[in-house]
C-alpha positions as a Markdown table, in Angstrom:
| # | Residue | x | y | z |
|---|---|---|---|---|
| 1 | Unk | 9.7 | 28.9 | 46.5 |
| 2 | Unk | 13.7 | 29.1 | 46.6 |
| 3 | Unk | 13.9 | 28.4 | 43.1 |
| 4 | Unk | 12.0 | 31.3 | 42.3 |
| 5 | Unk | 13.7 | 32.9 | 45.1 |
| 6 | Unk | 16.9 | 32.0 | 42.9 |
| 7 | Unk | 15.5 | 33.6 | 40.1 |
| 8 | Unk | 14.8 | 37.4 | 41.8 |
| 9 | Unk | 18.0 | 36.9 | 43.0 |
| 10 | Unk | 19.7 | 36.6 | 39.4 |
| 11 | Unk | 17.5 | 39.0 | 38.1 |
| 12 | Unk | 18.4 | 41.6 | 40.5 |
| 13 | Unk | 22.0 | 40.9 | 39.7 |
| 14 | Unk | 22.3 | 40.7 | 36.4 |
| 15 | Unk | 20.4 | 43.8 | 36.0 |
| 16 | Unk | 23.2 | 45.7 | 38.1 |
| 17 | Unk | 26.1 | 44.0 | 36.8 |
| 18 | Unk | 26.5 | 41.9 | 34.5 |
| 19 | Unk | 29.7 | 40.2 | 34.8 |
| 20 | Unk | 29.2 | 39.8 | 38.7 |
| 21 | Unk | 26.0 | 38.2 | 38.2 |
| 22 | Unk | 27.8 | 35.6 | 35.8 |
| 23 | Unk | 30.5 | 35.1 | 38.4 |
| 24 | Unk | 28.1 | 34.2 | 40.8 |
| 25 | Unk | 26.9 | 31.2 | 38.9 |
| 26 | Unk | 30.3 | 29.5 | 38.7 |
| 27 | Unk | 31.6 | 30.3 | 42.5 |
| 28 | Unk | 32.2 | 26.9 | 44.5 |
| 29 | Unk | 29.5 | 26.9 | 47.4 |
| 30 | Unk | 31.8 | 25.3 | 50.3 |
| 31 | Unk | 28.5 | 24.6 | 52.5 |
| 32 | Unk | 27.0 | 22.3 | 49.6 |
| 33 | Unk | 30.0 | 20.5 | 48.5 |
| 34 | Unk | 31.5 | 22.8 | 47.1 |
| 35 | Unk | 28.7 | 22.7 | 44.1 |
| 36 | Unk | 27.8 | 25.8 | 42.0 |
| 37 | Unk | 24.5 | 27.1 | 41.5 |
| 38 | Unk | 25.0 | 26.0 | 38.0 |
| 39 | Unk | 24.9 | 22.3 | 39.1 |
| 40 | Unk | 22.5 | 22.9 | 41.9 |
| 41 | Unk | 20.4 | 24.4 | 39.4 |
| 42 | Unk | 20.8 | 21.3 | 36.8 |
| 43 | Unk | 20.2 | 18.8 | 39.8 |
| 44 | Unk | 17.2 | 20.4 | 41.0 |
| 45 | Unk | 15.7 | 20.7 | 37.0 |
| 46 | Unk | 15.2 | 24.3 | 37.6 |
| 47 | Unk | 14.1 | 25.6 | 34.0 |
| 48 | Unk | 13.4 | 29.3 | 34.4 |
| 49 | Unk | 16.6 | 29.3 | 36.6 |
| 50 | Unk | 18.9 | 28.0 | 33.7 |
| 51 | Unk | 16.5 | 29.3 | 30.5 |
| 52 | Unk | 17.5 | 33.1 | 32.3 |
| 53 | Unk | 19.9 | 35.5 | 29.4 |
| 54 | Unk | 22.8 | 35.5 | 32.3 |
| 55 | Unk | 22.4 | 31.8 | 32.4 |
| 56 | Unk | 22.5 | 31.4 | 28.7 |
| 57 | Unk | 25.3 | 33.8 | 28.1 |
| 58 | Unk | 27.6 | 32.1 | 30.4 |
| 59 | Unk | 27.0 | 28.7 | 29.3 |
| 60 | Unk | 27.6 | 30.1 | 25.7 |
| 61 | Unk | 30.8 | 31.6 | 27.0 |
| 62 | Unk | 32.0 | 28.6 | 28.4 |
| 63 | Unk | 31.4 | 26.4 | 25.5 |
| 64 | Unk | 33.2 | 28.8 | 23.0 |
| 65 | Unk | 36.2 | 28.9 | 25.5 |
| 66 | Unk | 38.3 | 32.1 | 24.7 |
| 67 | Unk | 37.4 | 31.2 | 20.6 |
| 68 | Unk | 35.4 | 34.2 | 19.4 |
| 69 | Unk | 33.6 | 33.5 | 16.7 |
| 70 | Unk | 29.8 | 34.2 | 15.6 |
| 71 | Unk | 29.2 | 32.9 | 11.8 |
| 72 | Unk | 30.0 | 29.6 | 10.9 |
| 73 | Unk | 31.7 | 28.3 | 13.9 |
| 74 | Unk | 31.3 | 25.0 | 13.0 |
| 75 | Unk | 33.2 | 25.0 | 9.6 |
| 76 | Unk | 36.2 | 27.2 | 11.3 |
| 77 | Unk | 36.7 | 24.6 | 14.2 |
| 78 | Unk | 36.7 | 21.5 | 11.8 |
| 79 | Unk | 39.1 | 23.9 | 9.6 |
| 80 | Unk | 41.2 | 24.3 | 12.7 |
| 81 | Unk | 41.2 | 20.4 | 13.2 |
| 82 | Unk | 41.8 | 19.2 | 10.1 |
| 83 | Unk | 44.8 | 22.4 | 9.3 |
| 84 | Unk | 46.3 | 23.2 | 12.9 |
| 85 | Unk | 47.6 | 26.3 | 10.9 |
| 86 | Unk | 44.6 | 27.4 | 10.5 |
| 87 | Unk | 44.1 | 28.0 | 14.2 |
| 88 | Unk | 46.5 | 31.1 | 14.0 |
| 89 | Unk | 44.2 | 32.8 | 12.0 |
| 90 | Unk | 41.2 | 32.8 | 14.2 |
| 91 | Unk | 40.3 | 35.5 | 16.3 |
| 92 | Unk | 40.7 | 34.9 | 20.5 |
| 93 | Unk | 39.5 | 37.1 | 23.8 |
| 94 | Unk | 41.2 | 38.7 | 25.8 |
| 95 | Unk | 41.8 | 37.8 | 29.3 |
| 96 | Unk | 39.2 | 40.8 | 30.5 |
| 97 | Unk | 36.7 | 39.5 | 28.4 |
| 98 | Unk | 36.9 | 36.2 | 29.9 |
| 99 | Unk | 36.9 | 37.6 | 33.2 |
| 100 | Unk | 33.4 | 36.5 | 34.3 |
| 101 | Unk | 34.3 | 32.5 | 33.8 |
| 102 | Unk | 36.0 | 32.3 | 36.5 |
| 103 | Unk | 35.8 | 32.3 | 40.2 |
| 104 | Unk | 36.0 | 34.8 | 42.6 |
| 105 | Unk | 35.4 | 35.3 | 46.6 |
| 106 | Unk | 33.9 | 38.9 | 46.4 |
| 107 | Unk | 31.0 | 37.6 | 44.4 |
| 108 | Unk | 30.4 | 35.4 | 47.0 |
| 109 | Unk | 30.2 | 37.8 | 49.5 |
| 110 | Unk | 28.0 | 39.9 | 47.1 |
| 111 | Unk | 25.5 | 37.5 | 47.2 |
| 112 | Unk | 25.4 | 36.8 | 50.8 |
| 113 | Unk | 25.0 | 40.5 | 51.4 |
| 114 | Unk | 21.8 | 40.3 | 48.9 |
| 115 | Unk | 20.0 | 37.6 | 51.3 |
| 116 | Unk | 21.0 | 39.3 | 54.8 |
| 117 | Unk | 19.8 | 42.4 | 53.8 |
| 118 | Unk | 16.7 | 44.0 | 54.6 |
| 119 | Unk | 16.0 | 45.5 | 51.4 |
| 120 | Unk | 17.8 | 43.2 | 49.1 |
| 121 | Unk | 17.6 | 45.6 | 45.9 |
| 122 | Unk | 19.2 | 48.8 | 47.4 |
| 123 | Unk | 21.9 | 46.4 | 49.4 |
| 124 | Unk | 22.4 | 45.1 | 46.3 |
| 125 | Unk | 22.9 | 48.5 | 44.2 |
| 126 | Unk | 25.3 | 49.8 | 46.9 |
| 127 | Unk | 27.7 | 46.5 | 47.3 |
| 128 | Unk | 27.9 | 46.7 | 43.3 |
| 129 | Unk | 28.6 | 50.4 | 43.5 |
| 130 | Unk | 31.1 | 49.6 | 46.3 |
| 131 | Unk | 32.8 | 47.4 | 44.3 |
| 132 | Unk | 32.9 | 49.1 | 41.2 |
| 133 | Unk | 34.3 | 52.2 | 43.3 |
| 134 | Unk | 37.1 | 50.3 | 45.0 |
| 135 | Unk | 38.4 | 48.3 | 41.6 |
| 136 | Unk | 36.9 | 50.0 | 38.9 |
| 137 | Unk | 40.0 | 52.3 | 38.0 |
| 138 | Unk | 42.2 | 49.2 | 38.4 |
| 139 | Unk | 39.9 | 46.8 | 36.7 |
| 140 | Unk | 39.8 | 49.8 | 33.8 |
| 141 | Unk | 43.4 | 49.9 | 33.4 |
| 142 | Unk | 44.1 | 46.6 | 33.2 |
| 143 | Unk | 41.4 | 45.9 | 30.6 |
| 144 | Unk | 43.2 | 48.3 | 28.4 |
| 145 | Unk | 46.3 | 46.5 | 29.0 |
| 146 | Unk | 44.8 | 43.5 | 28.0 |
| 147 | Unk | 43.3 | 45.1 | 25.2 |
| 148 | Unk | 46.9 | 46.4 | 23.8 |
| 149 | Unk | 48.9 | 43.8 | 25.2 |
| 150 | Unk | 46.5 | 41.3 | 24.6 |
| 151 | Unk | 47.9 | 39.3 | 21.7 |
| 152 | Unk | 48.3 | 35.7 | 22.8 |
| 153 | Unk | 51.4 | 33.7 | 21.5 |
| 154 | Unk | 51.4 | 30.6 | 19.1 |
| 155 | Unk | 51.4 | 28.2 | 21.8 |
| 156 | Unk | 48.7 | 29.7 | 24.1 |
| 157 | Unk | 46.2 | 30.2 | 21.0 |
| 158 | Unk | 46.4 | 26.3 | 20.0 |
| 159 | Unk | 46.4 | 25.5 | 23.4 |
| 160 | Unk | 43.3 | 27.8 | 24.2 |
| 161 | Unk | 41.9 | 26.2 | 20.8 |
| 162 | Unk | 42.3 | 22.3 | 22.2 |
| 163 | Unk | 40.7 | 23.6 | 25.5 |
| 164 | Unk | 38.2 | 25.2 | 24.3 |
| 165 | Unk | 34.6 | 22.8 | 24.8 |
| 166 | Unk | 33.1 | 22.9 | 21.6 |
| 167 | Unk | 36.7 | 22.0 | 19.8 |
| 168 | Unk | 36.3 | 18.6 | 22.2 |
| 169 | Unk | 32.9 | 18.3 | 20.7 |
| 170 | Unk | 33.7 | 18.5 | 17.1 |
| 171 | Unk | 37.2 | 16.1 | 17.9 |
| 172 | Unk | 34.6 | 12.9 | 19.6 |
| 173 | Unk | 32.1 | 13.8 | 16.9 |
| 174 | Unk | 34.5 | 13.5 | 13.7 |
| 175 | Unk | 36.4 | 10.6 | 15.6 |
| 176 | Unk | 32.6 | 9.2 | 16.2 |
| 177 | Unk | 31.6 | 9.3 | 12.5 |
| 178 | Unk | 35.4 | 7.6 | 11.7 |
| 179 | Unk | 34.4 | 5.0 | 13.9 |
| 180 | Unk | 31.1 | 4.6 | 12.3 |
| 181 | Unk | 32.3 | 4.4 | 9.0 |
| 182 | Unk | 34.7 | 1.6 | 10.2 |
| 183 | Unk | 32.4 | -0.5 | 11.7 |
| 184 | Unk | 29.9 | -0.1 | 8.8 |
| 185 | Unk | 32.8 | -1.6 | 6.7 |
| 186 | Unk | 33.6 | -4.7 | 9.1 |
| 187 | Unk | 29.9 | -5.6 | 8.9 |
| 188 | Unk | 29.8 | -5.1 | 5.0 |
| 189 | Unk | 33.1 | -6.8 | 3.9 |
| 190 | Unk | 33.4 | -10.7 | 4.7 |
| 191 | Unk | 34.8 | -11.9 | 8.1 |
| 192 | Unk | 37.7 | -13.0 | 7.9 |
| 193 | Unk | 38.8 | -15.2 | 10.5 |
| 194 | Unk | 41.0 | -13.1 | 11.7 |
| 195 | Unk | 39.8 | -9.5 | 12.7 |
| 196 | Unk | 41.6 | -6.8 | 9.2 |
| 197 | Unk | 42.8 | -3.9 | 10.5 |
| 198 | Unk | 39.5 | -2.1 | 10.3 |
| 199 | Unk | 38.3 | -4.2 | 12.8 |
| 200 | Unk | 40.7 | -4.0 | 15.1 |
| 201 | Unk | 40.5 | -0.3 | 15.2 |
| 202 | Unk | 36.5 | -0.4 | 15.9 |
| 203 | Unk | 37.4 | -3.0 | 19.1 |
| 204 | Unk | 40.1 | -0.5 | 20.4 |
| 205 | Unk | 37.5 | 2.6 | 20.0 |
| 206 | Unk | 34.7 | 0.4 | 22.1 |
| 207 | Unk | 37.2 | -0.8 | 24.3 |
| 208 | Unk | 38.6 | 2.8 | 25.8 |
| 209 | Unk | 34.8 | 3.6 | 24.9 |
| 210 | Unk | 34.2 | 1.2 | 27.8 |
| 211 | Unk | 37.0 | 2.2 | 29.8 |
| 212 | Unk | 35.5 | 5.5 | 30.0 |
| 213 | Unk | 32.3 | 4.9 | 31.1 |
| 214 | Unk | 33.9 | 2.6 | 34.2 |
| 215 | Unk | 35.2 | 6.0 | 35.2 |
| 216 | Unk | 32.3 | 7.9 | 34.8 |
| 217 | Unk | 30.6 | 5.6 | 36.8 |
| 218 | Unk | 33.4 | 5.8 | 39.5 |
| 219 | Unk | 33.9 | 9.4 | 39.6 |
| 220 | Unk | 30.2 | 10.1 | 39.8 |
| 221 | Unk | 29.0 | 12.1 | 43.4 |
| 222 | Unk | 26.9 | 9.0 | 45.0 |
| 223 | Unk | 29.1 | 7.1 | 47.7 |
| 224 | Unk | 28.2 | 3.3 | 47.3 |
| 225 | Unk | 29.1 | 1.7 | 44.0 |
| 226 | Unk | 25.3 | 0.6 | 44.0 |
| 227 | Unk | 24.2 | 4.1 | 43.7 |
| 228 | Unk | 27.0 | 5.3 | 41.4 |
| 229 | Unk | 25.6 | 2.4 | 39.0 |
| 230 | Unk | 22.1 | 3.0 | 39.7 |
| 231 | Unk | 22.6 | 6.6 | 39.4 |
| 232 | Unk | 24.6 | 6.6 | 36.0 |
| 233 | Unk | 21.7 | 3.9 | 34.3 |
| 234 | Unk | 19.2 | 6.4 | 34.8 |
| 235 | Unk | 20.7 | 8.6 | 31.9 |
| 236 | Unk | 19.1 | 6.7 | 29.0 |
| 237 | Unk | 22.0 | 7.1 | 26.5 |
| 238 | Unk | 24.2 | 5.4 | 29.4 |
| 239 | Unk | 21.6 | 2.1 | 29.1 |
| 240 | Unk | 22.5 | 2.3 | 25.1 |
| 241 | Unk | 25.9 | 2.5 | 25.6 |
| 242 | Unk | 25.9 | -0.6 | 28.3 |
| 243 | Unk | 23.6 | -2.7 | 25.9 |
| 244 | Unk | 26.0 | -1.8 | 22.4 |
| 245 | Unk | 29.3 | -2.8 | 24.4 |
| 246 | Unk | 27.9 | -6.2 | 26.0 |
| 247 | Unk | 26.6 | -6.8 | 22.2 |
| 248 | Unk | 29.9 | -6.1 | 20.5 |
| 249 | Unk | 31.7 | -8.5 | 23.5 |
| 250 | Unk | 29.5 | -11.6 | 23.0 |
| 251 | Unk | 29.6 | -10.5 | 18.9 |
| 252 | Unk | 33.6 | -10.7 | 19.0 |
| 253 | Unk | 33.6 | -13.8 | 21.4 |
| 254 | Unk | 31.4 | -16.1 | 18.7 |
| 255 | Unk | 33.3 | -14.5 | 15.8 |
| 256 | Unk | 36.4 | -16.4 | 16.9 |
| 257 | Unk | 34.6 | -19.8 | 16.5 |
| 258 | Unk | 34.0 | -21.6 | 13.5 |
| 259 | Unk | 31.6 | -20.8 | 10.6 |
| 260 | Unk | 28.2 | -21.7 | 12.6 |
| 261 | Unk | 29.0 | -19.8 | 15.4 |
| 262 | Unk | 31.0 | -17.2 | 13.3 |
| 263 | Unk | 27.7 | -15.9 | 11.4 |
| 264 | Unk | 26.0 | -15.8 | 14.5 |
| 265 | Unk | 28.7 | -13.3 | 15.6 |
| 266 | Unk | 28.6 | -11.6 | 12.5 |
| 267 | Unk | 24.4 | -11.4 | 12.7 |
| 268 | Unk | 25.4 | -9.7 | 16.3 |
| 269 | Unk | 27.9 | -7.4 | 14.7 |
| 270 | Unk | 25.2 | -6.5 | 12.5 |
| 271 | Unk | 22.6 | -5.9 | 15.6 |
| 272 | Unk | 24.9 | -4.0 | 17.4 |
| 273 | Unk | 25.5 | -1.5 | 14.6 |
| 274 | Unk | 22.2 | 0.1 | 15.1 |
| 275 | Unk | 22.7 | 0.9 | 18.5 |
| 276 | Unk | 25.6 | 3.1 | 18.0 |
| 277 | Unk | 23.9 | 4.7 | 14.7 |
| 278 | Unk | 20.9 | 5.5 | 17.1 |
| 279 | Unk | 23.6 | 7.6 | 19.6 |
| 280 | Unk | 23.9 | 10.3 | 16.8 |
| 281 | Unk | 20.4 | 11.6 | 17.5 |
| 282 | Unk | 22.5 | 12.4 | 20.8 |
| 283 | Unk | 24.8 | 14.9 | 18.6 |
| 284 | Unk | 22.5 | 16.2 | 16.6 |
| 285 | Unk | 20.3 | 16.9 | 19.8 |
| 286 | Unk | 23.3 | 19.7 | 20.3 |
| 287 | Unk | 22.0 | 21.9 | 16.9 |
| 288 | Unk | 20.4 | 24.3 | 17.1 |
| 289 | Unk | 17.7 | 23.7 | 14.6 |
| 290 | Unk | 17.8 | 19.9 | 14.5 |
| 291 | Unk | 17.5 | 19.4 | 18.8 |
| 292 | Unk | 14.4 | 20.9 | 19.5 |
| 293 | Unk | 12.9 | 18.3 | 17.0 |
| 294 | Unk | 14.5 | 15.5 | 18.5 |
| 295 | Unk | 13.6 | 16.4 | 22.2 |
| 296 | Unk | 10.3 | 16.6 | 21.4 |
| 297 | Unk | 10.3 | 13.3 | 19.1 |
| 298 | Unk | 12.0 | 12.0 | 22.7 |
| 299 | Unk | 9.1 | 13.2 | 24.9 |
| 300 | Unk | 6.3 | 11.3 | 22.3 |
């Protein structure tokens, strides 16, 4: 009931005003721990809520960060990557088109005044108009500033390039497939008995690899540590992760020892390997074409 509650209420927004109704998703709810209703919503597995166009269009926004680009994202961002000078010649929004992303306390208020009132839908209409009335000729001007002034330096456009989400994405994937390609090569090649350079490159990678999920498991919400681990083993890619690392720790234990114990590390090494070739379905599951297929091979 208040999830489809939720839902007339974004409806009714985003219908009004676009950009409020956007706002709205990301403002920091002090009365629920300071959640959105972007989390609430993902916590709660509330589809229709997070399937809505305002929904979509935000989370697009936030993943291109101020990039905008349309065709062939992918091939300008690796560009970028590979030739930082590259990154002066893409194209960046402005400040006012970015303006829904973040957070604001008059949005807040907007929606409370949608629940108190009486008739929702004309409350709504007239806080909008309100609002519009009182900052529209500001908000106006400024946008045209923005729009004229809004050429961002050298620094701020690689820095809004290395901030940007889906640049993140593209830096672990690359750095995932170098890491891959390493690894494949230290299983191929003959052990030596002590670990070549390639080697020693793959331990560091799982190493900080591990590192990082000890944080995630320490900076997740739940207050005991027994929850934060029970909680974070529930994701499934989390149980891969856990069962590759403790692999690849017994694997490089034996492969100090001598030859019988040695191949058995190697045969581990080898084990191991398919694990972290199995977490690319978790990258792919990100395209567009390509995750649909895997979901659904995941639900079988």
């Amino acid at each position: 009931e208040f999830g489809k509650l939720a839902l007339d209420l974004l409806e009714n927004a985003f219908k009004l005003n676009e950009q409020m109704a956007m706002k709205l998703l990301t403002y920091e709810l002090k009365n629920w721990s300071n959640s959105t209703c972007l989390k609430l919503a993902v916590s709660s597995a509330l589809r229709p809520f997070m399937s809505h166009t305002c929904t979509q269009m935000l989370l697009t926004d936030m993943w291109m960060g101020c990039l905008k680009m349309r065709k062939n994202s992918w091939l300008k961002i690796v560009l970028g990557i590979l030739l930082p000078p590259c990154i002066l010649m893409l194209e960046f929004k402005t400040k006012a088109e970015m303006s829904h992303v973040p957070q604001a306390q008059d949005f807040h208020q907007f929606a409370r005044f949608y629940v108190e009132s009486p008739s929702p839908n004309i409350r709504l209409e007239h806080v909008v108009q309100n609002f519009d009335a009182e900052k529209g000729a500001k908000n106006s001007i400024e946008e045209k500033n923005l729009h004229i002034h809004g050429s961002l330096s050298i620094t701020r456009k690689i820095c809004e390039f290395y901030s940007a989400p889906i640049v993140k994405f593209w830096f672990h994937t690359m750095a995932y497939l170098l890491f891959l390609m390493l690894f494949t090569y230290v299983v191929l090649v003959k052990m030596e008995p002590v670990p070549s350079v390639q080697e020693w490159l793959v331990i560091t990678y799982i190493l900080t690899n591990a590192i990082e999920k000890v944080r995630e498991i320490f900076m997740s919400e739940p207050g005991k540590y027994s929850q934060k681990v029970k909680v974070w083993l529930n994701e499934y890619w989390n149980v891969t992760d856990f069962i590759a690392i403790i692999l690849f720790v017994i694997g490089f234990a034996l492969r100090w020892a001598n030859p019988p114990l040695q191949t058995a590390g190697r045969i581990i090494y080898c084990l191991d390997i398919i694990f972290w070739y199995t977490r690319l379905l978790d990258f792919f599951a990100v395209n567009q074409k390509a995750g649909p297929y895997i979901t659904m091979i995941g639900k079988m």
